[in-house]
KOLMIMI-986117 format. One record per atom (N, C-alpha, C): x, y, z; atom name; residue number from 0. Coordinates in pm, 1 decimal, m for minus. Example, Ala and Ser with C-alpha at 12.3 -4.5 7.8 and 13.67 -1.06 7.14 Angstrom:
REM KOLMIMI-986117
- c1,c2,c3,atomo,num
- 1319.0,m569.0,780.0,N,0 .
- 1230.0,m450.0,780.0,CA,0 .
- 1320.0,m330.0,780.0,C,0 .
- 1285.0,m225.0,708.0,N,1 .
- 1367.0,m106.0,714.0,CA,1 .
- 1290.0,3.0,787.0,C,1 .
***
This chain:
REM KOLMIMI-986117
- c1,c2,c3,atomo,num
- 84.5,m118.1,0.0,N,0 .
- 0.0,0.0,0.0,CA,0 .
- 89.0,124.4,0.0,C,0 .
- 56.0,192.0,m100.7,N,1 .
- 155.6,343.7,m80.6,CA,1 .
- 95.6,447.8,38.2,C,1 .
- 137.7,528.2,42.4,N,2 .
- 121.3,683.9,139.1,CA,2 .
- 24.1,746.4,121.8,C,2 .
- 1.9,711.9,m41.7,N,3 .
- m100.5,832.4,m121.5,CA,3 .
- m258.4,749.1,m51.2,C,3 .
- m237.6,639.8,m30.7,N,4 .
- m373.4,550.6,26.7,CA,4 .
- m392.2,546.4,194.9,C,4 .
- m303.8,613.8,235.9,N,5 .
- m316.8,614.9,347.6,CA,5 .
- m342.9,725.8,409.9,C,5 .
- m514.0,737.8,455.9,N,6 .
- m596.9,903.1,474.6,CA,6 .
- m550.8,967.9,562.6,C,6 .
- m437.5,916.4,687.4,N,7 .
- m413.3,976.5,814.9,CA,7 .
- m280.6,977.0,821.2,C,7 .
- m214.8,991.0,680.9,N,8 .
- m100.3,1076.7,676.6,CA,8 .
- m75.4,1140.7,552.0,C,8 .
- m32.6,1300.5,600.6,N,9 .
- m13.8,1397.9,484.6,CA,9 .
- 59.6,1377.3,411.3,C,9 .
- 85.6,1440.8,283.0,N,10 .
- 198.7,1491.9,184.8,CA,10 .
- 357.8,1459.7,215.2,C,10 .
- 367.7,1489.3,359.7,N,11 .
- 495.6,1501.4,445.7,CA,11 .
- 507.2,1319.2,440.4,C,11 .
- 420.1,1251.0,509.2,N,12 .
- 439.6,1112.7,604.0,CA,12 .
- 422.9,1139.5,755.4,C,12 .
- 344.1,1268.2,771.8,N,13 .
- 354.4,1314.1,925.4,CA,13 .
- 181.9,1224.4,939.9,C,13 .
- 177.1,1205.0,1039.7,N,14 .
- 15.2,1137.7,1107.2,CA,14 .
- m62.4,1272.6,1111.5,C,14 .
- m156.3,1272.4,1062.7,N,15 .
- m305.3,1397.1,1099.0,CA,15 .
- m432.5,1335.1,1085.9,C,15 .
- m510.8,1399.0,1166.0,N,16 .
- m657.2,1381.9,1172.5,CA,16 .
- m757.2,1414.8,1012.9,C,16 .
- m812.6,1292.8,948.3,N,17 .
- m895.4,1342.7,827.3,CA,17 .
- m961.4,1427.9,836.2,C,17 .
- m979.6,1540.0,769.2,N,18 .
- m1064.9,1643.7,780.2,CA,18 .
- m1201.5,1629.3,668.4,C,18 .
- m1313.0,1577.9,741.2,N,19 .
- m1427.2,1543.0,698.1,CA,19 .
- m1542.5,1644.8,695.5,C,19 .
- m1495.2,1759.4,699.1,N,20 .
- m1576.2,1895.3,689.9,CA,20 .
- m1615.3,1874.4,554.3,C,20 .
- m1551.6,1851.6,480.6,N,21 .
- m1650.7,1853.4,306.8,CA,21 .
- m1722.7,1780.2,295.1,C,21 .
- m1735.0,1662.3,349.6,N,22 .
- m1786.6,1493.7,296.4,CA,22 .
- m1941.7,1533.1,319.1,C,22 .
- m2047.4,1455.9,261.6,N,23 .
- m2166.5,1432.9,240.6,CA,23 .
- m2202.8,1343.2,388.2,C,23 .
- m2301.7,1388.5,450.3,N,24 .
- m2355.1,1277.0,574.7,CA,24 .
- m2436.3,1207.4,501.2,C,24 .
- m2391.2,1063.2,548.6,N,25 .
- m2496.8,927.1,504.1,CA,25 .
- m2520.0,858.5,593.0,C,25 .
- m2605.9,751.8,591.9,N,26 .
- m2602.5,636.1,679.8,CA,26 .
- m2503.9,536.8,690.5,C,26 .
- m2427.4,536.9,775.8,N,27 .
- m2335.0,450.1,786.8,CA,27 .
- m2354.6,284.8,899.6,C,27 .
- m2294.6,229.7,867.7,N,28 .
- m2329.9,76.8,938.7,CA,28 .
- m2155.6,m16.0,951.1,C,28 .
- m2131.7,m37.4,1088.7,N,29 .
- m2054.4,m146.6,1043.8,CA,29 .
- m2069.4,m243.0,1145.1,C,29 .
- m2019.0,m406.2,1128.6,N,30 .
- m2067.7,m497.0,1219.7,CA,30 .
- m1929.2,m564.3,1206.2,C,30 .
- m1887.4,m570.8,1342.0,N,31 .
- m1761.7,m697.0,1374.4,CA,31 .
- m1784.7,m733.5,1446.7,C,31 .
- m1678.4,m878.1,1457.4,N,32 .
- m1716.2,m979.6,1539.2,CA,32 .
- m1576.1,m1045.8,1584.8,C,32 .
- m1590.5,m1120.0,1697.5,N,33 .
- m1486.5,m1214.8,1767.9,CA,33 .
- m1558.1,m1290.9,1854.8,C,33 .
- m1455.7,m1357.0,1899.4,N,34 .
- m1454.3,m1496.2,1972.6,CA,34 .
- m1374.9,m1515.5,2112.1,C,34 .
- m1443.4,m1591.9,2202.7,N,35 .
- m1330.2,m1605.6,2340.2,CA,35 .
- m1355.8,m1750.4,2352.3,C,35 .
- m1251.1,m1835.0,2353.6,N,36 .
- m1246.2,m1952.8,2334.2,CA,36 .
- m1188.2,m1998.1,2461.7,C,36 .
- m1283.1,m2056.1,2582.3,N,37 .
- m1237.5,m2146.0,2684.5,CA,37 .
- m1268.4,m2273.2,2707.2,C,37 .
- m1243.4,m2325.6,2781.0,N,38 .
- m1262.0,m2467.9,2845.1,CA,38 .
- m1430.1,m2477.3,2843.8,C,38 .
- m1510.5,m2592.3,2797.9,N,39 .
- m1670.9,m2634.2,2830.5,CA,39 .
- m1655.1,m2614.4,2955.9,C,39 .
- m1639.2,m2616.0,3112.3,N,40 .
- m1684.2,m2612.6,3236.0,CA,40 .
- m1698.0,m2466.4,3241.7,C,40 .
- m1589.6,m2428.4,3158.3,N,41 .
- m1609.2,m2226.2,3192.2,CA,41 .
- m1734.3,m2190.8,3137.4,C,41 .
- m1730.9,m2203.3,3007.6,N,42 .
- m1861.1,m2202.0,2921.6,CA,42 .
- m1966.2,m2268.4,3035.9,C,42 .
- m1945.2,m2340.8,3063.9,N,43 .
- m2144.9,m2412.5,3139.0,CA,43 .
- m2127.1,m2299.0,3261.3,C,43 .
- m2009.1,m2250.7,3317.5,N,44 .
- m1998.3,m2190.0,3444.9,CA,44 .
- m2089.1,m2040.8,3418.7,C,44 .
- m2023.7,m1973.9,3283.1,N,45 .
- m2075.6,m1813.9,3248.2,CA,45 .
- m2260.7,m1863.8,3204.2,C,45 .
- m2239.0,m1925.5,3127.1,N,46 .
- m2420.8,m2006.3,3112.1,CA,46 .
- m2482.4,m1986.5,3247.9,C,46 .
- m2412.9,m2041.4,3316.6,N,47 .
- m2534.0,m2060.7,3415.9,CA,47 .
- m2548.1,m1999.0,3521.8,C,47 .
- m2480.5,m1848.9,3534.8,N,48 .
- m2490.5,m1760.1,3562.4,CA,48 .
- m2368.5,m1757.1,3671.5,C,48 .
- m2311.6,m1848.1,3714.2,N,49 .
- m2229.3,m1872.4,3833.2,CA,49 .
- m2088.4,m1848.8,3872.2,C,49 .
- m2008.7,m1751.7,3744.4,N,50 .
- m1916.4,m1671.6,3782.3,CA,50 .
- m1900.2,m1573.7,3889.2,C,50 .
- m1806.3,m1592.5,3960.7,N,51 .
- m1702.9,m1522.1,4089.2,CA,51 .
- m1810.2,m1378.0,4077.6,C,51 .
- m1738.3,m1339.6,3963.0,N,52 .
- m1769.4,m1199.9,3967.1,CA,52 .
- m1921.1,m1121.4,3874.0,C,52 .
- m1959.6,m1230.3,3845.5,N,53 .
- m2153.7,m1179.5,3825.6,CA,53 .
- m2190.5,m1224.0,3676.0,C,53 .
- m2262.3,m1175.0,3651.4,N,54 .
- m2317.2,m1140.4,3505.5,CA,54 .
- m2235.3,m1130.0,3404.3,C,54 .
- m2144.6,m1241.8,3322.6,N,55 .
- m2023.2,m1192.8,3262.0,CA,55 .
- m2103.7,m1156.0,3122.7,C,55 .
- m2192.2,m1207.3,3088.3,N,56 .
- m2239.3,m1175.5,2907.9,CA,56 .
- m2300.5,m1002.9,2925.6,C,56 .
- m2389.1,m984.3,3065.8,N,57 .
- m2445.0,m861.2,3033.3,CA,57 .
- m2357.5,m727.4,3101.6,C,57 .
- m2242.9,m771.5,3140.1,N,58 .
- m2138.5,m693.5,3124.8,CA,58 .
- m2058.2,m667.7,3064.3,C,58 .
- m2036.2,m779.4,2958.3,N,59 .
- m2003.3,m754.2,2856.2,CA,59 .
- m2003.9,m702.5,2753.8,C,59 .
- m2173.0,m702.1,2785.5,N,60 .
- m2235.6,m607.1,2662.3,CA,60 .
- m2216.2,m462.3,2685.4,C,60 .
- m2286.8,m407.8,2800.6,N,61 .
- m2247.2,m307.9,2862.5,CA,61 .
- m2125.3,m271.5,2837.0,C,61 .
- m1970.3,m339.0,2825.2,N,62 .
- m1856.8,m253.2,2879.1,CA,62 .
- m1835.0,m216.9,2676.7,C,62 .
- m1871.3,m321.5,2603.6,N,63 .
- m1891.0,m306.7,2471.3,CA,63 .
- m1923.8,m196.6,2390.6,C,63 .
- m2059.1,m174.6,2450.7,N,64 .
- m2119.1,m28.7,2408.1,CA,64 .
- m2057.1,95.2,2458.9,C,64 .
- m2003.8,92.2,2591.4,N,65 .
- m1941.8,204.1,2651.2,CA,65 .
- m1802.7,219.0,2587.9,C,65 .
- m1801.6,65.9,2516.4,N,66 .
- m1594.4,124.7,2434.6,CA,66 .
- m1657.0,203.0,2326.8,C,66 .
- m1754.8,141.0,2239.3,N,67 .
- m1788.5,228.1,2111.4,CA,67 .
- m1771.2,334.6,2113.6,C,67 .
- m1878.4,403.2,2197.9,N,68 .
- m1884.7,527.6,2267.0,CA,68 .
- m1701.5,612.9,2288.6,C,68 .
- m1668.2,565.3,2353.4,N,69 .
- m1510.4,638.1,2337.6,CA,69 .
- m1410.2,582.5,2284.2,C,69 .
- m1444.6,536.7,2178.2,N,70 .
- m1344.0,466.2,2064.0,CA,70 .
- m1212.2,592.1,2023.2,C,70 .
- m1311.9,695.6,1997.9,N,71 .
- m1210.5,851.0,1960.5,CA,71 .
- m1088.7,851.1,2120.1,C,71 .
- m1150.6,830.2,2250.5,N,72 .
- m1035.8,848.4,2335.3,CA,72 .
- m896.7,734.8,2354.5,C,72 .
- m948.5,620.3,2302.3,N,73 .
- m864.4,522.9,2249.5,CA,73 .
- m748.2,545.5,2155.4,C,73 .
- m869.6,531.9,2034.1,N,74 .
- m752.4,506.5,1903.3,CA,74 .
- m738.9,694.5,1871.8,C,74 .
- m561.9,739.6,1834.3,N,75 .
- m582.0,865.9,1824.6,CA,75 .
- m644.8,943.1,1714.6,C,75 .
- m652.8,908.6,1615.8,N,76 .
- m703.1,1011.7,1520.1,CA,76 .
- m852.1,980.8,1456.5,C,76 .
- m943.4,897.1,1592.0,N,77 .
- m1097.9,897.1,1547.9,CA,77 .
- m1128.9,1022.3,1567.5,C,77 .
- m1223.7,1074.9,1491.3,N,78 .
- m1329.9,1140.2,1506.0,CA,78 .
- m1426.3,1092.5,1627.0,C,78 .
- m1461.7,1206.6,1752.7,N,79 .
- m1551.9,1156.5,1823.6,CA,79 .
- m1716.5,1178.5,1759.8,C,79 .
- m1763.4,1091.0,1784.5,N,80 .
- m1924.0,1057.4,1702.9,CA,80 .
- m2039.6,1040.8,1746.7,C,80 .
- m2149.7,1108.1,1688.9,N,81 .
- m2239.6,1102.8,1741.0,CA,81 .
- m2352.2,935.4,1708.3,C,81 .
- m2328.1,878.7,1765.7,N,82 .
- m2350.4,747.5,1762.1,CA,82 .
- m2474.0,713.9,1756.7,C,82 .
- m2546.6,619.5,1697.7,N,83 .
- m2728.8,608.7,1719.7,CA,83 .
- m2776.1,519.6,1743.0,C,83 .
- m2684.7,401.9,1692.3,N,84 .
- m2714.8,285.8,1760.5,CA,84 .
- m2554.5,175.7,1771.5,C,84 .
- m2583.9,138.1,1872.7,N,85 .
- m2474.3,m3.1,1929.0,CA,85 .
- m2562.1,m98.0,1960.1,C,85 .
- m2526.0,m177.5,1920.5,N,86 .
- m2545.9,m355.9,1945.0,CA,86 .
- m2468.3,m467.5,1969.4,C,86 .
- m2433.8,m527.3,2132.7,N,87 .
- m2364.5,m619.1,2148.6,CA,87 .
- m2437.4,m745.0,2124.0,C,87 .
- m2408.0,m850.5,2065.6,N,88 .
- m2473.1,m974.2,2032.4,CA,88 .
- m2384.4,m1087.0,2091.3,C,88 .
- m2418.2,m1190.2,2211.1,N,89 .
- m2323.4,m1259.4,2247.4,CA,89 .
- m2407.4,m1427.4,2256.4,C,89 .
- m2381.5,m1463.4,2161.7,N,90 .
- m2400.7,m1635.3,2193.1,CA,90 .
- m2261.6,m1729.3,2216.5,C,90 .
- m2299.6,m1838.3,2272.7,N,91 .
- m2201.4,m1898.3,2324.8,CA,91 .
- m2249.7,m2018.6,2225.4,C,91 .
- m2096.3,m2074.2,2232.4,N,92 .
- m2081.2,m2187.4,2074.3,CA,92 .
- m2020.0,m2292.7,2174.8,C,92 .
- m2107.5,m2402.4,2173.5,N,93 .
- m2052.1,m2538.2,2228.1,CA,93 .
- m1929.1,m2586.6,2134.3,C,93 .
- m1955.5,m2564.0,1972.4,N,94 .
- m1831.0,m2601.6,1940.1,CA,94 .
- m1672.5,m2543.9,1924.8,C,94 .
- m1699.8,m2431.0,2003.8,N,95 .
- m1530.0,m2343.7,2006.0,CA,95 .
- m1468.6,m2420.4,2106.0,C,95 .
- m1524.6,m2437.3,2240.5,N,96 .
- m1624.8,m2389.9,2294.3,CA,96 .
- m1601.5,m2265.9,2318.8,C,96 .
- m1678.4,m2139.2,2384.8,N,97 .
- m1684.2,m2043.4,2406.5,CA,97 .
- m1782.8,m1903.4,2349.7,C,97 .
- m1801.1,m1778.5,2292.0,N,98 .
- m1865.2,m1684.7,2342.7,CA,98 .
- m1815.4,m1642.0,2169.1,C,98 .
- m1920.0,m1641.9,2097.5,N,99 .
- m1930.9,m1578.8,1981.3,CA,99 .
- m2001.6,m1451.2,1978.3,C,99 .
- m1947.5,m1317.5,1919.7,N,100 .
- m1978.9,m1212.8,1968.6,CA,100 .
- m2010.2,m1124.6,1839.6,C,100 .
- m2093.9,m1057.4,1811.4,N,101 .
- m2118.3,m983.9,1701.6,CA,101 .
- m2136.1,m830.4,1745.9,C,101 .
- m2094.7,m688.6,1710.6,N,102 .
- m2077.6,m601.6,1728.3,CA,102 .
- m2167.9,m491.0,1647.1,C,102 .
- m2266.1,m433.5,1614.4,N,103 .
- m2293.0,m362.6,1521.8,CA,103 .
- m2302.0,m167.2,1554.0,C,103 .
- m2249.2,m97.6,1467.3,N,104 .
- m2293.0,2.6,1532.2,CA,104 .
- m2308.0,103.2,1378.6,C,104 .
- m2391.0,210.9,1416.5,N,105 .
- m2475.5,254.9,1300.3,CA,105 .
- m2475.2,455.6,1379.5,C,105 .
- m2464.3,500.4,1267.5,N,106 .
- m2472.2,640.0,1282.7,CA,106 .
- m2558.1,704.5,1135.0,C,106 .
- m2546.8,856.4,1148.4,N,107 .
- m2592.4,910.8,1034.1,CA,107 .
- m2477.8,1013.6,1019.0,C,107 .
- m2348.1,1056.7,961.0,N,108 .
- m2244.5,1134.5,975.0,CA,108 .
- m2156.7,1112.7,849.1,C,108 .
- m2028.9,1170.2,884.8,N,109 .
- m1961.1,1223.3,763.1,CA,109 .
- m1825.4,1134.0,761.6,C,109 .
- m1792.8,1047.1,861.3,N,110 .
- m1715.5,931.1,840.4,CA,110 .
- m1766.3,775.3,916.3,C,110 .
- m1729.4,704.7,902.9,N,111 .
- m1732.1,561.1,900.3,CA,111 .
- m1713.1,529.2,1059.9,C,111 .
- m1784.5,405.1,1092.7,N,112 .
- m1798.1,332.1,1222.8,CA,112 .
- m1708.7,238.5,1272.2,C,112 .
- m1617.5,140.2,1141.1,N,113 .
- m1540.4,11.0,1181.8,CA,113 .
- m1492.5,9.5,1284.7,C,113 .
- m1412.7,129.2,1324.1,N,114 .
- m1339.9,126.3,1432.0,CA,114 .
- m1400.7,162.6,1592.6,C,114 .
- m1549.8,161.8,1553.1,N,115 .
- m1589.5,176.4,1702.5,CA,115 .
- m1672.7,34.6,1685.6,C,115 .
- m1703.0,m72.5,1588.4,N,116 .
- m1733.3,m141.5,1574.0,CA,116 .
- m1598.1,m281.0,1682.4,C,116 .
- m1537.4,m230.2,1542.2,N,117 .
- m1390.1,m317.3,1608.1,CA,117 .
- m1371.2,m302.0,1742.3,C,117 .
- m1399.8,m191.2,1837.0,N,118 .
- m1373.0,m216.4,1947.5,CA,118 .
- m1426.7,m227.3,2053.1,C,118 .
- m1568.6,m227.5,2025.2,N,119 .
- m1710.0,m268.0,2064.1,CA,119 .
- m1651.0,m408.6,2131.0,C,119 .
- m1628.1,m482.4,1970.1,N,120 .
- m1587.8,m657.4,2020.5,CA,120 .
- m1503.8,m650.6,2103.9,C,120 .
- m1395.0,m564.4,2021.7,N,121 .
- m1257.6,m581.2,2140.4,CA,121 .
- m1264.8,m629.5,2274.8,C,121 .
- m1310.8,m472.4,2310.1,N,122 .
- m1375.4,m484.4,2477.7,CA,122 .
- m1442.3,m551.2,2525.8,C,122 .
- m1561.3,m564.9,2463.9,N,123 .
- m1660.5,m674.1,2529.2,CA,123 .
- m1549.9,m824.7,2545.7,C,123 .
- m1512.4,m882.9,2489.3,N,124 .
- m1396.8,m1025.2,2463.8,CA,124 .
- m1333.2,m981.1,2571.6,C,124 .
- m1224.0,m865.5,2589.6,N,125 .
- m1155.5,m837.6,2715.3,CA,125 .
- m1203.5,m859.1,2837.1,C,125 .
- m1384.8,m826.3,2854.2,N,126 .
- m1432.8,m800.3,2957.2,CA,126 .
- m1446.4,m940.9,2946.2,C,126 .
- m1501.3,m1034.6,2877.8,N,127 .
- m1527.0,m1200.7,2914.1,CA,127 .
- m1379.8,m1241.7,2998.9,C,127 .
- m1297.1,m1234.4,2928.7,N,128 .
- m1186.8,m1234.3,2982.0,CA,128 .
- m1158.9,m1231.0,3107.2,C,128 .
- m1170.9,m1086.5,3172.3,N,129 .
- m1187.7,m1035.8,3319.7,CA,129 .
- m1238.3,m1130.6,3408.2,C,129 .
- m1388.1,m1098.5,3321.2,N,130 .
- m1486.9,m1182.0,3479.0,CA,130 .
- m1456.9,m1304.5,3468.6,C,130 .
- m1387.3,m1353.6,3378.3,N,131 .
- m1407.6,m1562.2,3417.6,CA,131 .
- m1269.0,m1556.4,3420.1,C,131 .
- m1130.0,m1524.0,3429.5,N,132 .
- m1040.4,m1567.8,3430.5,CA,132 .
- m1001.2,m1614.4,3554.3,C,132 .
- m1099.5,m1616.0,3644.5,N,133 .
- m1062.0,m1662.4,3767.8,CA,133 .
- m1072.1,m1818.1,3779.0,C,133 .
- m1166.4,m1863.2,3695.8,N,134 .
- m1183.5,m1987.1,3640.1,CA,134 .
- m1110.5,m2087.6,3539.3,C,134 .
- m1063.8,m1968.0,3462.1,N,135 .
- m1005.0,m1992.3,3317.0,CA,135 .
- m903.6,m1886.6,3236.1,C,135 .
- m778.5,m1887.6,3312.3,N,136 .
- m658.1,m1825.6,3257.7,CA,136 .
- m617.7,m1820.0,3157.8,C,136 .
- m673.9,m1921.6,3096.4,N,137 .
- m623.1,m2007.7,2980.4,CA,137 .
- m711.8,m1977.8,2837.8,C,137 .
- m816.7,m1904.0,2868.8,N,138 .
- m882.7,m1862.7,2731.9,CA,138 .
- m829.9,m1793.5,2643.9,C,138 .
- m873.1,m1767.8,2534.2,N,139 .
- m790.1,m1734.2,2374.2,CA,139 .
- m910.2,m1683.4,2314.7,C,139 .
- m886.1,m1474.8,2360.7,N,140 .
- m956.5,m1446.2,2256.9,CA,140 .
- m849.3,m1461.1,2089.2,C,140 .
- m989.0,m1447.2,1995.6,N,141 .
- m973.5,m1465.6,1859.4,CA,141 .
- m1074.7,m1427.1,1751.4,C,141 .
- m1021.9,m1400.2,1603.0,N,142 .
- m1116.5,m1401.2,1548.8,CA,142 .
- m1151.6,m1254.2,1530.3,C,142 .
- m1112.1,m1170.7,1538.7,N,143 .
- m1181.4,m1036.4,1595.7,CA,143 .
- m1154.0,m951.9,1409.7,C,143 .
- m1239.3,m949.5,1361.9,N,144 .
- m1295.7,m824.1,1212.0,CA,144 .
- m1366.5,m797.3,1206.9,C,144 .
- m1356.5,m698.8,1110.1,N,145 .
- m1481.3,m615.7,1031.7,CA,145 .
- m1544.8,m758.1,961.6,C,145 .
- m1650.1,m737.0,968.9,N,146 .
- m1712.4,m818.5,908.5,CA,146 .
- m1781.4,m742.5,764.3,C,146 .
- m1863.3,m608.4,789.5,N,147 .
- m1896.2,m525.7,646.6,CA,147 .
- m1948.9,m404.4,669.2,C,147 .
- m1929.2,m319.3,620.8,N,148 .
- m1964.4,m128.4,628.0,CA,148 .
- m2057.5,m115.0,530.3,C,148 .
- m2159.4,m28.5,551.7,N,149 .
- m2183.3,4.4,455.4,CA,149 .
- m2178.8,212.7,447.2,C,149 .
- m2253.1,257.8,363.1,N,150 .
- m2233.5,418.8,358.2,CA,150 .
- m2129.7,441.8,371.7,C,150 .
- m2099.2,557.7,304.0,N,151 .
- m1969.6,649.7,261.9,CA,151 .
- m1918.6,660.3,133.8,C,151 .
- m1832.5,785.0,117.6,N,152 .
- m1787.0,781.3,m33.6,CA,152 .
- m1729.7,608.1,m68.9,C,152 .
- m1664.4,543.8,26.6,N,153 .
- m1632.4,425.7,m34.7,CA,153 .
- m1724.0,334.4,m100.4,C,153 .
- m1823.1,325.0,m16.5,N,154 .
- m1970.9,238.9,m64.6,CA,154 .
- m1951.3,153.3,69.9,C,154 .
- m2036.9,23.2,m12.6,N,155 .
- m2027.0,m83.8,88.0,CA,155 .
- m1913.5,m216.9,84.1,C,155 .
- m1863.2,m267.3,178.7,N,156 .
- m1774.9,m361.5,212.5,CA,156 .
- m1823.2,m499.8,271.5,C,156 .
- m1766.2,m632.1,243.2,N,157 .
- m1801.2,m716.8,320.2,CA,157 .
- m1725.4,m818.7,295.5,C,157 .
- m1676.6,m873.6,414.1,N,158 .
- m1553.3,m949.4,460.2,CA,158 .
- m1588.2,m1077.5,367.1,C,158 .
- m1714.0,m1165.2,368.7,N,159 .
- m1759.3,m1228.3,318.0,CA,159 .
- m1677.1,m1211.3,157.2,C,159 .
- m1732.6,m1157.7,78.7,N,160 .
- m1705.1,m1082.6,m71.5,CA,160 .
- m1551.4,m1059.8,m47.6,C,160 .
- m1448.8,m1079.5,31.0,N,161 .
- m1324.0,m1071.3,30.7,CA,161 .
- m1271.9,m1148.0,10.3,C,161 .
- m1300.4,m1258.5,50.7,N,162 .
- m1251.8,m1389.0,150.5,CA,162 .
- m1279.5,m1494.2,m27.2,C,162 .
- m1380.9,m1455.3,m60.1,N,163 .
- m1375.5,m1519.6,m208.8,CA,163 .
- m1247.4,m1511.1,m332.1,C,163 .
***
């Protein structure tokens, strides 16, 4: 990939913030996803509500939506956003075993979501992490992309349509 493709650095090669003051507001959408892969007893343990430290799926979700939300104080050169919708999605897969996680988040604005998408999952996986590692040290998050965007001058994307 050259320089000239890369939006968050100038002319120079110095790092700057995109300046999205011209761009057209659209509907934008993006959805990622990951995985936390532990031991079946951990899995039946977070199931059945009986982790150390509480509620690990609906804190998860929770800590998920609250990364979206300050994705800009994270990664440095987001745009902070006015956000409209987040969606943590967490089923648990007997055959990983472990906690399959889908991320979606959706605005109406002048740049793109992936990256509050991407770290939607992030966090939420971190937070599985947290609350059961008292059980299970040994888990392996994984798996963690964009799955597909849509809106913006780029159009739409999908991991699916890549992967072909």
């Amino acid at each position: 990939m050259t320089r000239s493709k890369l939006t968050h650095l100038d002319e120079t090669g110095a790092a700057h913030m995109v300046d999205v003051g011209g761009k057209a507001e659209t509907d934008r959408v993006a959805v990622a996803e990951g995985s936390v892969r532990m031991r079946p007893e951990t899995l039946a343990l977070i199931k059945a509500g009986d982790a150390a430290k509480g509620d690990v799926i609906g804190t998860a979700r929770i800590a998920g939506i609250m990364a979206a939300k300050k994705t800009h104080d994270l990664i440095p050169l987001c745009h902070p956003l006015l956000l409209s919708k987040i969606s943590i999605d967490i089923e648990a897969n007997e055959a990983l075993p472990g906690l399959h996680l889908v991320a979606t988040v959706k605005l109406t604005g002048k740049t793109g979501v992936e990256m509050e998408a991407l770290t939607a999952v992030s966090v939420a996986c971190l937070t599985i992490y947290d609350m059961a590692k008292a059980a299970d040290k040994g888990m392996i998050i994984q798996d963690i992309r964009l799955l597909q965007k849509t809106g913006g001058k780029s159009g739409d994307w999908s991991g699916a349509a890549s992967e072909k």
